[in-house]
Each structure stands twice: as structure tokens, then as C-alpha cells.
Residue frames as a rotation matrix with the C-alpha (Angstrom) as fourth column:
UNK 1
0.395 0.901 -0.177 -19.08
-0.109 0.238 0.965 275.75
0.912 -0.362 0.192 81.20
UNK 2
-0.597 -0.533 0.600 -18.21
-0.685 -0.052 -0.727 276.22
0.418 -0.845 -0.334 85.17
UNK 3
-0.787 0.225 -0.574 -18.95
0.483 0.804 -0.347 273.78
0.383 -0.551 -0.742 87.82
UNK 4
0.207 0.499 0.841 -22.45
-0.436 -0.723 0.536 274.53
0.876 -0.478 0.068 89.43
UNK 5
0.443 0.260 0.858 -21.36
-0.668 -0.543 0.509 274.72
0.598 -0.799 -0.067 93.02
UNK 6
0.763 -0.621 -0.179 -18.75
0.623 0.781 -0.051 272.15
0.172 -0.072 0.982 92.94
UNK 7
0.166 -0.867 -0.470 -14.79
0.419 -0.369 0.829 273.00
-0.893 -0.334 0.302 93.54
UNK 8
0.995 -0.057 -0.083 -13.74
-0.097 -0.770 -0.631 275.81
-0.028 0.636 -0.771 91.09
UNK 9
0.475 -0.791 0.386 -10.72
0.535 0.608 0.587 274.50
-0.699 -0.072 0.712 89.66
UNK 10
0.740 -0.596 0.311 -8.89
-0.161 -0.607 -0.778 277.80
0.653 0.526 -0.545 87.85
UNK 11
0.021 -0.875 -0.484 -5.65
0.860 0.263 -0.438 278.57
0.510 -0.407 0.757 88.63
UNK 12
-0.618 -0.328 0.714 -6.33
-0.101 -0.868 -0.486 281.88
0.780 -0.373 0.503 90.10
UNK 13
0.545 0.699 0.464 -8.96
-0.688 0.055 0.724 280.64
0.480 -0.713 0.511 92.49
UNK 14
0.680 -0.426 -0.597 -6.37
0.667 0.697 0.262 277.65
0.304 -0.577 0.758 93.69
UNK 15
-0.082 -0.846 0.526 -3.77
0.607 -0.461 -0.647 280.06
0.791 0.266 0.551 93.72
UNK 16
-0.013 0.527 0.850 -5.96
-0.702 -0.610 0.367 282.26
0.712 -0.592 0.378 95.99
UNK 17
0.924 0.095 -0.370 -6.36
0.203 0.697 0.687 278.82
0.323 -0.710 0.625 98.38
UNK 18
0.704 -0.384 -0.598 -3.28
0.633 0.720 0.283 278.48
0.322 -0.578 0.750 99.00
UNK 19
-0.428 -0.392 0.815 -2.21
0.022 -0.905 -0.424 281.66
0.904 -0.163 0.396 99.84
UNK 20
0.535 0.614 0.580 -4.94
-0.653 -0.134 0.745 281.70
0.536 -0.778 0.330 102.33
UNK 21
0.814 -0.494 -0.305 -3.34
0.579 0.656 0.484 278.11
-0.039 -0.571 0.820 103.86
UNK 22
0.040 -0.999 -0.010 -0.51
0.552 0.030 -0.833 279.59
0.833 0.028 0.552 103.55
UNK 23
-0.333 -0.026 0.943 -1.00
-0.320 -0.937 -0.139 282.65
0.887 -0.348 0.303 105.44
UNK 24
0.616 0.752 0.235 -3.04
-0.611 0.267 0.745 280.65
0.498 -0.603 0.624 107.98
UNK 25
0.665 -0.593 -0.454 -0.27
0.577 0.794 -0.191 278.11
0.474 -0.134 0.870 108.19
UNK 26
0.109 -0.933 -0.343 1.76
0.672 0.323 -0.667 280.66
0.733 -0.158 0.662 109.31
UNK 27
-0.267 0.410 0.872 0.03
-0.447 -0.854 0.265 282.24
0.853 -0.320 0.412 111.64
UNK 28
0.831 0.415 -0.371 -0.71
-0.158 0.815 0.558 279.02
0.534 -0.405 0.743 113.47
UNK 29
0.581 -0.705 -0.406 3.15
0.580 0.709 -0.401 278.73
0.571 -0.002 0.821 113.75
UNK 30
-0.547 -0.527 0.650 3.92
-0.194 -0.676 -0.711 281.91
0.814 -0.515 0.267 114.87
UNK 31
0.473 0.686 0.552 1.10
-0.701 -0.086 0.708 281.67
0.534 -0.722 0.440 117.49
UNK 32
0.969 -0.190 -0.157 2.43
0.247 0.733 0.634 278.03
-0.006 -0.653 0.757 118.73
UNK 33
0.115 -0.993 0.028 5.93
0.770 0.071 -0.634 279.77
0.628 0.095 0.772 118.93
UNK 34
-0.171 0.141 0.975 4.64
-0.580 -0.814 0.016 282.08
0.796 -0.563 0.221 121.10
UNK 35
0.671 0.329 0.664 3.59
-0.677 -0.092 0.730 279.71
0.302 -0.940 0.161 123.42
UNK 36
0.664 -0.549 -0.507 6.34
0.484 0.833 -0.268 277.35
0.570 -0.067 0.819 123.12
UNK 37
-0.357 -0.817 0.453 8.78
0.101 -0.516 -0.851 280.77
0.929 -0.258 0.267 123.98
UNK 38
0.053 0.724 0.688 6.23
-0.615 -0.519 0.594 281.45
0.787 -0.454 0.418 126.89
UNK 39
0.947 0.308 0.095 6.30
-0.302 0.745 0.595 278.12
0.112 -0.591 0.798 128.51
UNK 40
0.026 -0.997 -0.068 10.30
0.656 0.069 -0.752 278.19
0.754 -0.025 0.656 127.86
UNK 41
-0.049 -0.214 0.976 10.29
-0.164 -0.962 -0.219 281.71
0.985 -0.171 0.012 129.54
UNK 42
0.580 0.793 0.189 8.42
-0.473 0.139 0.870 280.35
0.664 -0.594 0.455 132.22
UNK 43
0.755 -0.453 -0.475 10.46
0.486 0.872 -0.059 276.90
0.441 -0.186 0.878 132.82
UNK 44
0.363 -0.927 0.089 13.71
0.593 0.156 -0.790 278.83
0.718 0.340 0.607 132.87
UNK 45
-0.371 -0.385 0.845 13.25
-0.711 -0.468 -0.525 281.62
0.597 -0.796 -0.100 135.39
UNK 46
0.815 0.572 0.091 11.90
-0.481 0.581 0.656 278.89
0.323 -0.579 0.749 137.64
UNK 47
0.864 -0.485 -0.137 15.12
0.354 0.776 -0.522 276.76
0.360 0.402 0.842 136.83
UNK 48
-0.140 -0.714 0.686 17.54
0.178 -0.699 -0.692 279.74
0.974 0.025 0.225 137.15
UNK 49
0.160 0.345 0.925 15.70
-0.885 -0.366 0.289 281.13
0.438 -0.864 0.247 140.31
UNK 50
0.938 0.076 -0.339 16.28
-0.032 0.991 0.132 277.37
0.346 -0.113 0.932 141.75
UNK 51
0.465 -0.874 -0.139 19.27
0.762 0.475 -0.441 277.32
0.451 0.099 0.887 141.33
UNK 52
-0.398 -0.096 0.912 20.47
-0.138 -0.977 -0.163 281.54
0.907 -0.191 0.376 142.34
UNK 53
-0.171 0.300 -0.938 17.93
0.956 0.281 -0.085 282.08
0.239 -0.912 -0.335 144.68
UNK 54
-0.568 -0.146 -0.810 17.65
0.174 -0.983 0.055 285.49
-0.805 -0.110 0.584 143.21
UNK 55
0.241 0.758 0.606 14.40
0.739 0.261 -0.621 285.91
-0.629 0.597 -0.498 140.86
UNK 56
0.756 -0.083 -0.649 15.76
-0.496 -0.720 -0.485 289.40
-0.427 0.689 -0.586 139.10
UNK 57
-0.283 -0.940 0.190 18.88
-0.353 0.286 0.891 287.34
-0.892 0.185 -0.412 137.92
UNK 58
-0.642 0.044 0.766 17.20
0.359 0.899 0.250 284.66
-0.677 0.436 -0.593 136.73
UNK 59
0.479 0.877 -0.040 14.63
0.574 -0.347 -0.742 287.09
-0.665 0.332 -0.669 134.90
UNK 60
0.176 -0.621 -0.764 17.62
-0.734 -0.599 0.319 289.12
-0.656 0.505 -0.562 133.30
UNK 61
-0.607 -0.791 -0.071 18.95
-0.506 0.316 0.803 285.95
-0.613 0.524 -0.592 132.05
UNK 62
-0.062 0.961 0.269 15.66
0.618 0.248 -0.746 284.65
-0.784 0.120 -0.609 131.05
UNK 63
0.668 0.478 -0.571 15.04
0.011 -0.772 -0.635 287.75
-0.745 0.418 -0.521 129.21
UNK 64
-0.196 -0.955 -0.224 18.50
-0.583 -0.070 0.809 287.39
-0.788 0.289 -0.543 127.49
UNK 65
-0.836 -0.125 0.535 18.05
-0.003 0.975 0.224 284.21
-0.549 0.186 -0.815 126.36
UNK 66
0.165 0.953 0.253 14.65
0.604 0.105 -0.790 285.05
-0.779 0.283 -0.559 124.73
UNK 67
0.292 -0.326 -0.899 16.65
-0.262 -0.932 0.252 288.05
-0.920 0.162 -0.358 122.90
UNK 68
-0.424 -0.716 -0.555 19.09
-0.815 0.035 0.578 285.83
-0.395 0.697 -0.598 121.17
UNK 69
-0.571 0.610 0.549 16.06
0.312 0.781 -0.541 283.20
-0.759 -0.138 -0.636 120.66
UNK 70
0.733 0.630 -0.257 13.79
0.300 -0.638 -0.709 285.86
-0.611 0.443 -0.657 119.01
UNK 71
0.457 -0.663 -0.594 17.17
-0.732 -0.659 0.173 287.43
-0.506 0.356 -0.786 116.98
UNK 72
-0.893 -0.442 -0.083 18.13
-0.399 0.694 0.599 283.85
-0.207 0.568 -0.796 115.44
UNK 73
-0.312 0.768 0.560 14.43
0.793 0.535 -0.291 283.09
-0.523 0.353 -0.776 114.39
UNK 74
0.468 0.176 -0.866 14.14
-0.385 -0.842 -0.379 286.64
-0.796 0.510 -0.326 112.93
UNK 75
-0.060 -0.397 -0.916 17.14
-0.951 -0.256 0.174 286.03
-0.304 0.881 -0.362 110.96
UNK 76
-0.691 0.164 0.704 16.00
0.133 0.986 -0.098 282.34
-0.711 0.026 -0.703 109.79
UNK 77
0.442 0.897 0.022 12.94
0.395 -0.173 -0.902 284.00
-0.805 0.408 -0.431 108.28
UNK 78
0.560 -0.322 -0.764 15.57
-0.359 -0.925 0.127 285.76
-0.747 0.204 -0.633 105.80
């Protein structure tokens, strides 16, 4: 006898939830790691350029720095 229209408590239908959260969960995370790298990106050529007084510098090194940022959260996921 199933639930009428209550929470469906198989395991293949929870199983199915939390995939979904999952998948959602990490989509949320990548998203707020996008803007966390963004608002880093941001900060730093500001910082750099400050300091230089040459915005392409500080954008190279900027850009660097996001490389080996993005290349040590890649391999993290592994």
C-alpha cells in the first residue's frame, strides 16, 4: 500500500533526491566560486595596479594567479 500523496519513502526515489541535492549542491558551489574568483580577480589587479602603476602587469599577474588557482581546484576535485 503507497502513501497517498505523502513523502514516497523507497530507496530509489530517496536515492533520486539526493542526487538531485547533490547535483544542485554543487552547482551552487561552483557558481559561488565563480564569484568569489571574480571579486578576487577584481581586488588584485586593483592591488597590483596600486602598487606598479602599470594595469597590463598587474592583469598578467592577475591572470597567473587565477591559472594556478583554477589548476589546484581542478586537481582537488580528483
Amino acid at each position: 500500500m503507497k502513501p497517498q500523496g505523502g513523502f514516497n519513502d523507497e530507496p530509489a526515489a530517496m536515492e533520486g533526491m539526493v542526487m538531485k541535492l547533490k547535483k544542485m549542491t554543487d552547482r551552487l558551489l561552483n557558481v559561488a566560486g565563480a564569484v568569489l574568483l571574480l571579486g578576487f580577480s577584481g581586488h588584485a589587479i586593483a592591488l597590483i595596479a596600486e602598487q606598479s602603476d602599470d594595469l597590463k602587469q598587474a592583469v598578467l599577474i592577475t591572470l597567473l594567479l587565477l591559472a594556478v588557482v583554477t589548476f589546484l581546484r581542478k586537481r582537488m576535485e580528483y
